[in-house]
C-alpha positions in Angstrom: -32.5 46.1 52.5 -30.4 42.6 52.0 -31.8 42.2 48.3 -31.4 45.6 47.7 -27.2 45.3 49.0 -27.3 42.3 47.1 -28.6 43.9 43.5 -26.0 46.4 43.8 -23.3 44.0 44.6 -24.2 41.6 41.4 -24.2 44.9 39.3 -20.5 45.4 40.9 -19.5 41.8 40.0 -21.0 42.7 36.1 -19.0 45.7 36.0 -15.8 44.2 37.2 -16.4 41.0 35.1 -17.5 43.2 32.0 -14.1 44.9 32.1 -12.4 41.9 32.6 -13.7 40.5 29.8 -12.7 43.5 27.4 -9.2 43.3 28.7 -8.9 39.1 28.8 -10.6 38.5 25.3 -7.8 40.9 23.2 -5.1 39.4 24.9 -6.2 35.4 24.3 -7.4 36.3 20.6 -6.0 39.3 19.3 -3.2 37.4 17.5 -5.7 35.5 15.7 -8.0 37.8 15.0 -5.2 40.1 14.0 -3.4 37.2 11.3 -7.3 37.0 10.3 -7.9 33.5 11.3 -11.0 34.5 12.7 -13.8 37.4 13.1 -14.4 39.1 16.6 -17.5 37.7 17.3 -16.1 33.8 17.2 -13.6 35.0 19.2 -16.0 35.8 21.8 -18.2 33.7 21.4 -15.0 31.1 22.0 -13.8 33.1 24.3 -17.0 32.9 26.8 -17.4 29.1 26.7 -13.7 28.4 27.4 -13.7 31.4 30.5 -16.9 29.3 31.8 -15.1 25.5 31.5 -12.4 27.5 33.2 -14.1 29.2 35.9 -16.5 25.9 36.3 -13.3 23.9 37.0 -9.7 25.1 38.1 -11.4 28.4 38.8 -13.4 27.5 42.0 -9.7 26.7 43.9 -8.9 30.0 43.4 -12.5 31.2 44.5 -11.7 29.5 47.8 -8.9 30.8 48.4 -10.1 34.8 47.9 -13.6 34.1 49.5 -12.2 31.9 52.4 -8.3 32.0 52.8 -7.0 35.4 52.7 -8.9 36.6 55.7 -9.9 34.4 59.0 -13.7 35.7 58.9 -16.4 35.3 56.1 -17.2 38.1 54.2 -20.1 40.5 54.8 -22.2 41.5 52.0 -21.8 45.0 52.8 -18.1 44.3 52.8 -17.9 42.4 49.9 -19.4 45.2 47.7 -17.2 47.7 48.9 -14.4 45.2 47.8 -16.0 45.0 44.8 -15.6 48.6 44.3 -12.4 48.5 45.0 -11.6 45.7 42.3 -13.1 48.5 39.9 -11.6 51.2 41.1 -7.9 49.6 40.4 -9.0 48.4 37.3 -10.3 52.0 36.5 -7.2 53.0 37.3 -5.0 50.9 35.0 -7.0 51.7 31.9 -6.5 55.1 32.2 -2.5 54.9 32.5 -3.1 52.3 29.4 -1.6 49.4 32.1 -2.9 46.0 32.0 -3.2 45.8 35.3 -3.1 42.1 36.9 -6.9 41.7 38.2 -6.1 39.2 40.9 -3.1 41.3 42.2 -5.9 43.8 42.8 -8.8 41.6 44.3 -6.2 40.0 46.9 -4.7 43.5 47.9 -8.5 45.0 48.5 -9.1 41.6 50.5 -6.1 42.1 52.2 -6.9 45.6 53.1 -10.7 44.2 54.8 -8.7 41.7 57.1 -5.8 44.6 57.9 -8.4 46.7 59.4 -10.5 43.7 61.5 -7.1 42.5 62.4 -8.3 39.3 60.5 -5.6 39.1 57.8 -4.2 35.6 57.4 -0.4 36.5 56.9 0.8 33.0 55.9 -1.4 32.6 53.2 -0.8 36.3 52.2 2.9 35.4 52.2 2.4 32.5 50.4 0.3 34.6 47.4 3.3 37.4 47.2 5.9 34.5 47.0 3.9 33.4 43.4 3.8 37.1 42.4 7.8 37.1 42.6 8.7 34.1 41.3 6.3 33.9 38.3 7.2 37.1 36.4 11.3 35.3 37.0 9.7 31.7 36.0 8.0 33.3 32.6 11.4 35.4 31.7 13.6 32.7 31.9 11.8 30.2 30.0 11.1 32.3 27.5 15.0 33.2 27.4 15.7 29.2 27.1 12.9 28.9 24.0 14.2 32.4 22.6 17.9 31.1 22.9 18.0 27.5 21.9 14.3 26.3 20.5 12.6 29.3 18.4 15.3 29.4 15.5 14.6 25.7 14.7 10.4 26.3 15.0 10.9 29.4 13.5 12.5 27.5 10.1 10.1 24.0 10.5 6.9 25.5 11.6 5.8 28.9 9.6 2.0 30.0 10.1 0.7 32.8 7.4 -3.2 33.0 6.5 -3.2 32.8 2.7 -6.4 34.6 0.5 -9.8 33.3 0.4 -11.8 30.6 2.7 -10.0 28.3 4.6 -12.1 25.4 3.9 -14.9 25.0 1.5 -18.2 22.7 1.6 -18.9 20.6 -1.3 -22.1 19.8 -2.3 -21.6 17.9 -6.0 -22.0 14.3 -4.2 -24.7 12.3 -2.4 -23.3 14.0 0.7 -21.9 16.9 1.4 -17.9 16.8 2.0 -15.5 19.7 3.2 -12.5 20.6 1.2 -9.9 22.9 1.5 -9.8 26.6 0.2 -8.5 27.2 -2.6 -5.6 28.7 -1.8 -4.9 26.5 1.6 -2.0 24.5 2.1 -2.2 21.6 4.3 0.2 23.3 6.8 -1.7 26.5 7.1 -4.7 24.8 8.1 -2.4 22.5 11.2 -1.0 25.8 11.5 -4.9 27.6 12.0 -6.0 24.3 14.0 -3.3 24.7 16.7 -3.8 28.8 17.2 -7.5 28.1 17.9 -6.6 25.6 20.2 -3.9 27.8 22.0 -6.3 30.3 22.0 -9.0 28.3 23.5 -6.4 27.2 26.2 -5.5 30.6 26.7 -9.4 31.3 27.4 -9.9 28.3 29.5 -6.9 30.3 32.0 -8.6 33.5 31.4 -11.5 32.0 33.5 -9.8 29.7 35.8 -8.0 32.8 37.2 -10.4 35.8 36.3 -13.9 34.1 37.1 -13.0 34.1 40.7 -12.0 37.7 40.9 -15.6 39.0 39.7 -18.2 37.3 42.8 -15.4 35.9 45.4 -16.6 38.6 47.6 -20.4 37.6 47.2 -19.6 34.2 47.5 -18.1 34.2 50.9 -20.7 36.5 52.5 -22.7 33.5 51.3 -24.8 35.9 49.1 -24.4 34.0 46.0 -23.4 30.5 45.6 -20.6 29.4 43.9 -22.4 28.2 40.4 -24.6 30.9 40.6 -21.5 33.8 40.8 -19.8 31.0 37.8 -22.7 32.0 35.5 -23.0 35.8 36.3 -19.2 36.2 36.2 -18.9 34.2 32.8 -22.1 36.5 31.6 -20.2 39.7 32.0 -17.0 38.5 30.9 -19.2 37.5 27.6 -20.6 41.0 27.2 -17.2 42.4 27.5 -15.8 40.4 25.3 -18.3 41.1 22.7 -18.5 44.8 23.3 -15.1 46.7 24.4 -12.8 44.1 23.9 -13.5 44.7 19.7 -11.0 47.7 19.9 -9.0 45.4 22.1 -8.8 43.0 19.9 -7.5 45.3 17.2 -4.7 46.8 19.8 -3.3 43.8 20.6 -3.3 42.4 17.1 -1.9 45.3 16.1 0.4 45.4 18.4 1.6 42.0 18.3 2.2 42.1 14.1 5.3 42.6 14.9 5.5 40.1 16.5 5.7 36.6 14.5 2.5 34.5 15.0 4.6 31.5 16.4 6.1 33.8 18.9 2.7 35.1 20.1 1.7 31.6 20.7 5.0 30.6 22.2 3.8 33.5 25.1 0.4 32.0 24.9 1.3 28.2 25.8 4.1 29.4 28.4 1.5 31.9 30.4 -1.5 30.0 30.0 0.1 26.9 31.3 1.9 29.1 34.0 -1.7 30.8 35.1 -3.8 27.6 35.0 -1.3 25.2 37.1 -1.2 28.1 40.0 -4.6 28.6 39.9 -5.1 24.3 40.0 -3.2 25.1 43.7 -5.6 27.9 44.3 -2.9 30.9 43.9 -4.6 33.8 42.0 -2.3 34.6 39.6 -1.8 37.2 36.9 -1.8 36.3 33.0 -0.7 39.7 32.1 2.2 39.3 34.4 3.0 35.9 32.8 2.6 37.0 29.0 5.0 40.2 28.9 7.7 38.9 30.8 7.3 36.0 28.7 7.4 38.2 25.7 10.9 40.3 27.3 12.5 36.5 27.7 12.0 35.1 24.4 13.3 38.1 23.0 16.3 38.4 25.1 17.1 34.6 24.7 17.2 35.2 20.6 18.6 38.0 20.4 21.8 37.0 22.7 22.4 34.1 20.4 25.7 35.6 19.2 27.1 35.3 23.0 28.0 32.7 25.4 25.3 31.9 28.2 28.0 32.9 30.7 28.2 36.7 28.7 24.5 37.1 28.5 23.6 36.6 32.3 26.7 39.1 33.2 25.1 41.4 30.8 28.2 41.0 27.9 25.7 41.5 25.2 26.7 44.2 22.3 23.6 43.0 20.5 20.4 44.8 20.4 17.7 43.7 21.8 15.5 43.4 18.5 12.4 42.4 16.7 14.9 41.5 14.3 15.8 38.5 16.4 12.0 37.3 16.3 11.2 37.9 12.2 14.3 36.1 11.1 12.9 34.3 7.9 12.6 30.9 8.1 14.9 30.2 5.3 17.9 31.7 7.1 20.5 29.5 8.1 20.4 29.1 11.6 23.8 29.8 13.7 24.8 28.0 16.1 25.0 29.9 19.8 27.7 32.1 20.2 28.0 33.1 16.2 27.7 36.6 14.5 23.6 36.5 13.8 23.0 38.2 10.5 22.9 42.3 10.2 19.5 42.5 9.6 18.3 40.0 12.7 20.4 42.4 15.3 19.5 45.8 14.2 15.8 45.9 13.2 14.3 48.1 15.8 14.2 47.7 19.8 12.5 44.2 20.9 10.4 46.0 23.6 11.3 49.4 25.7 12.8 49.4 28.8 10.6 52.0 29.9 7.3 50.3 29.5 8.3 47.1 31.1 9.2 49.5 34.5 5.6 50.8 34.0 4.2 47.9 33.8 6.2 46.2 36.6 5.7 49.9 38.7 2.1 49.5 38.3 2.5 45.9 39.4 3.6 46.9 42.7 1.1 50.1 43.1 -2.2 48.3 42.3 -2.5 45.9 44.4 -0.9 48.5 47.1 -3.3 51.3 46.6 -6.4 48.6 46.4 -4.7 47.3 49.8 -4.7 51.1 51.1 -7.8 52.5 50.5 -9.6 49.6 51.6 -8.1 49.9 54.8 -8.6 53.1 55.0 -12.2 52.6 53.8 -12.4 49.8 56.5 -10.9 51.8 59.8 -13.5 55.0 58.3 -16.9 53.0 58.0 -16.4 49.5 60.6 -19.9 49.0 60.5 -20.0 47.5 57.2 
């Protein structure tokens, strides 16, 4: 009966870890694959290797904290699949309203629902966890608004990344050894420029893991199920097969989506919410990197595009400028104006930066994942106490 609890409960952790993986992988390489730096498959194939390092190392603080923190009891088996279910069920959820919904929000809120219902919830630590969720999304906005506001014109005009045509390096074999050159089309700055978006991206991976990896098999590991190496390697397995599998089409979204975008500014969100997700989950916080990415995205285009005010007019709200991709795809060779200037025509009115509408549904479903997850595991819980 145990091994047969146990089977299903690993097949939970695959599913939850397979969707994570098609949802993680777009995100930390669909600007790359989408400037056509690289194919799908090394993305993936990157992408599992960095989510193992990541779950391997920074990862197991946060796996103590869901398996051993949240709640003042250990885990049943029994329990920790219907968690697991849970985890799905939210994630389910999301893809169906097209929301990106922050995974760890979800696996604390089921977590939190088990210990509501023994009467085992540990409310410091839970207090301590929602404290993060508030002040991260405000953490990622405004330093985004600083780099938007006073640093990305001045990268934007030093530091341009384009993919030009053909290979980016060749292999020469005319000598006694063979020697690697560069394409024949590369410049030396495009290949810096391709060296530091596969490293970003390899940081953003390495995050992925330490804060995803945990969400997967914390459940199994505190029943003491599965050991913690053991749930590394099965949750890094599924992520893998999602990555290679469902998170092709992701890929293309989120490259798609993100042409728009700048390059440079895509990686600008990468290092701030990377950096943001993997220091939290160092202290054991689990911690969204879809939270940290889009309100890092909302700041850095808020910060350029209120260039033509003072600081003091933006926070009030002063701004008669529109919120713009404009303000992102400035060319490089524009001269840049100094803060409070008239921006040129075209960088103000180029289309809407990002629609109020979706951020509230992102931030809405924010709020009412990690609720319902909470809910209906404590309803679960109060219904069926044996388990």
């Amino acid at each position: 009966m145990v091994e047969t609890v146990l089977l299903v409960g690993i097949v939970a952790s695959i599913f939850v870890g397979f969707n994570i993986g098609g949802s993680s992988t777009g995100i930390a390489w669909g600007p790359a694959v989408g400037a056509g730096l690289l194919s799908k498959a090394s993305a993936a194939g990157l992408m599992t290797f960095f989510v193992f390092l990541g779950g391997w190392t920074v990862g197991r603080n946060v796996m103590d904290t869901l398996s051993g923190d949240i709640i003042t009891i250990e885990i049943s088996l029994a329990a920790g699949v219907a968690v697991l279910f849970f985890i799905g069920l939210g994630i389910l959820i999301a893809n169906i309203f097209g929301v990106p919904v922050p995974t760890s929000m979800t696996t604390v809120g089921a977590i939190a629902g088990l210990g509501l219902a023994t009467g085992t919830v540990d409310f410091e630590t839970i207090g301590w966890i929602i404290s993060w969720w508030i002040v991260t999304p405000i953490l990622a906005l405004w330093i985004g608004a600083f780099v938007g506001r006073y640093i990305y014109p001045e990268l934007n005009r030093r530091f341009e990344i384009s993919a030009t045509e053909g290979p980016l390096l060749t292999l020469e074999r005319t000598g006694s050894f063979p020697s690697i050159d560069l394409g024949p089309n590369t410049t030396g700055q495009e290949l810096v420029g391709t060296i530091v978006v596969l490293i970003i991206g390899c940081y953003m991976a390495f995050s992925a893991g330490a804060s995803n990896v945990p969400n997967a098999v914390a459940p199994l590991v505190s029943s003491g199920a599965l050991g913690a190496d053991s749930a590394i390697i099965i949750a890094t397995i599924a992520i893998g097969i999602g990555g290679f599998t469902i998170a092709r089409r992701t890929m293309e979204s989120v490259g798609s989506e993100l042409s728009d975008i700048p390059l440079l500014a895509a990686l600008v969100v990468m290092i701030t919410a990377s950096t943001i997700t993997t220091l939290l989950s160092a202290a054991g916080i689990p911690i969204s990197l879809v939270m940290a990415s889009v309100m890092t995205i909302v700041g850095l285009g808020w910060g350029r595009a209120t260039r033509p005010v003072t600081a003091r007019d933006a926070v009030r709200g002063q701004v008669d400028a529109e919120m713009s991709m404009g303000a992102l795809k400035t060319e490089p060779e524009a001269p840049i104006t100094r803060i409070g200037e008239e921006e040129p025509e075209e960088v103000l009115n180029a289309g809407d930066l990002f629609n109020p509408r979706a951020i509230m549904k992102y931030v809405s479903m924010w709020i009412i994942g990690p609720s319902m997850s909470t809910i209906l595991a404590y309803g679960f819980f109060v219904a069926v106490p044996f388990v």
